[in-house]
C-alpha positions, -999 to +999 in steps of 0.1 A: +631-535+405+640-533+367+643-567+362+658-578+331+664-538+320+695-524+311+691-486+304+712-459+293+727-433+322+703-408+325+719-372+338+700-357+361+680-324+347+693-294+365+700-266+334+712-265+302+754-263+314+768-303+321+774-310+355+811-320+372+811-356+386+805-350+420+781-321+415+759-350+393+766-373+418+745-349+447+721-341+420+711-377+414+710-382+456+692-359+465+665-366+435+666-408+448+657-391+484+629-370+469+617-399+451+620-422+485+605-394+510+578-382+485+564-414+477+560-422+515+550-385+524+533-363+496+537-334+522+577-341+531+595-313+531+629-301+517+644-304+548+634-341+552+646-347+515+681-333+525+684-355+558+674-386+533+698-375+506+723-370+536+731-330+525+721-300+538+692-279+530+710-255+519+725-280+490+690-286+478+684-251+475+713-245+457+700-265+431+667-265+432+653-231+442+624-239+454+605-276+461+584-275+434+612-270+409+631-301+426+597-321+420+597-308+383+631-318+377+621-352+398+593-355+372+614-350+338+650-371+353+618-399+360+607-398+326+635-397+309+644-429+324+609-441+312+617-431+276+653-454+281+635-478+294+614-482+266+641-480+240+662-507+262+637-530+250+648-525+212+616-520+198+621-517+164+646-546+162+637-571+186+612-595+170+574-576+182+564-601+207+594-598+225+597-566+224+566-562+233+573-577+266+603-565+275+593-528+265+562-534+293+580-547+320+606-525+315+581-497+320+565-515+351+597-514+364+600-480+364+565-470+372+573-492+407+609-474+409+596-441+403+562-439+408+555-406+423+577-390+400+556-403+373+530-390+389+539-358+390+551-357+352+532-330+334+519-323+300+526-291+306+564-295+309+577-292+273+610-316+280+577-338+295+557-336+271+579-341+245+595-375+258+557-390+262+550-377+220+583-400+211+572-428+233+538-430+222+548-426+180+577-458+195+546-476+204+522-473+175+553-485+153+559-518+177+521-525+173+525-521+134+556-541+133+532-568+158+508-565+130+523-570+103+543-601+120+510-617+123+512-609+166+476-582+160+449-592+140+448-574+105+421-552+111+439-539+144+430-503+152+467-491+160+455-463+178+431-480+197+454-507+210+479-484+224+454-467+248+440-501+257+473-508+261+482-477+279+451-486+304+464-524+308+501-505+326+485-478+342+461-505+363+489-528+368+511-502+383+489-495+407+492-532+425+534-533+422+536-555+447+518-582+436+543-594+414+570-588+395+572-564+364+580-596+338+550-617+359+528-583+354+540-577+319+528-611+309+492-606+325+493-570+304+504-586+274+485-618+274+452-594+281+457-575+258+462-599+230+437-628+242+414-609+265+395-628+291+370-645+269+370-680+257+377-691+219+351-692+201+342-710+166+335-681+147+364-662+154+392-685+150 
């Protein structure tokens, strides 16, 4: 689904202590089968996540005391992927415009991947909420860097952009299958940089 992406490994949020190889390795199953079974089924239950993650229930509870702590730590391994994602796309390196693409479909990618892990990401959890500040101060520099490459017009409201932005991927996750996340990423990007409207004379 990540098409073009390369992202860092991402542990799997369980604690503060590191986990052994195999321990990480059920870890990161059993949050794939939560992501799988709760984006069919909002309602699944921890027994149906085990039987998808091919453990036993009494695995999950081992690491996750209760289901909504394994949908919290669903939530923040999801967005932490987002965050990689984003950085992947080298955005304070790559020249804006490409970056700019590559840091959308990049996210596309993982909004299809992950999508009711994103959902589920909350303000309210600090590890969340944190990622989201870094990732939203990452793309108010890209748009500066687009500005002053020429890519935004001068008087670009930085600010502004980003949520229209923001708004431009949050309606074009919600169609995934449409197309691809670099055919999406274009229609986000080309939107939001020529809009829908026809040149006209005054404003060229």
């Amino acid at each position: 689904m990540l098409s073009g992406m390369t992202t860092q490994r991402q542990s799997p949020p369980t604690g503060n202590r590191p986990l052994r190889a195999d321990a990480e390795r059920t870890v990161t199953a059993i949050l794939e089968a939560a992501e799988r079974t709760l984006g069919a089924d909002p309602a699944a239950t921890v027994e149906q996540i085990a039987e998808a993650a091919g453990v036993a229930r009494t695995t999950v509870h081992r690491r996750f005391a209760t289901r909504e702590a394994l949908i919290d730590a669903l939530a923040t391994w999801a967005t932490r992927r987002f965050a990689a994602a984003v950085e992947a796309a080298h955005p304070d390196t790559a020249p804006p415009l490409v970056a700019l693409y590559r840091t959308t479909a990049n996210v596309l990618g993982i909004k299809a991947s992950w999508g009711f892990a994103m959902s589920r990401a909350s303000a309210v959890n600090p590890e969340v909420a944190r990622i989201h500040a870094e990732v939203r101060t990452t793309c108010e520099r890209l748009f500066l860097r687009a500005r002053d490459a020429g890519v935004l017009r001068p008087d670009t409201d930085i600010a502004w952009t980003r949520r229209v932005y923001y708004a431009l991927i949050h309606e074009a996750a919600q169609h995934p299958d449409e197309h691809d996340p670099d055919t999406l990423a274009t229609l986000v990007v080309d939107t939001l940089l020529h809009g829908a409207g026809t040149p006209h004379p005054d404003r060229l």
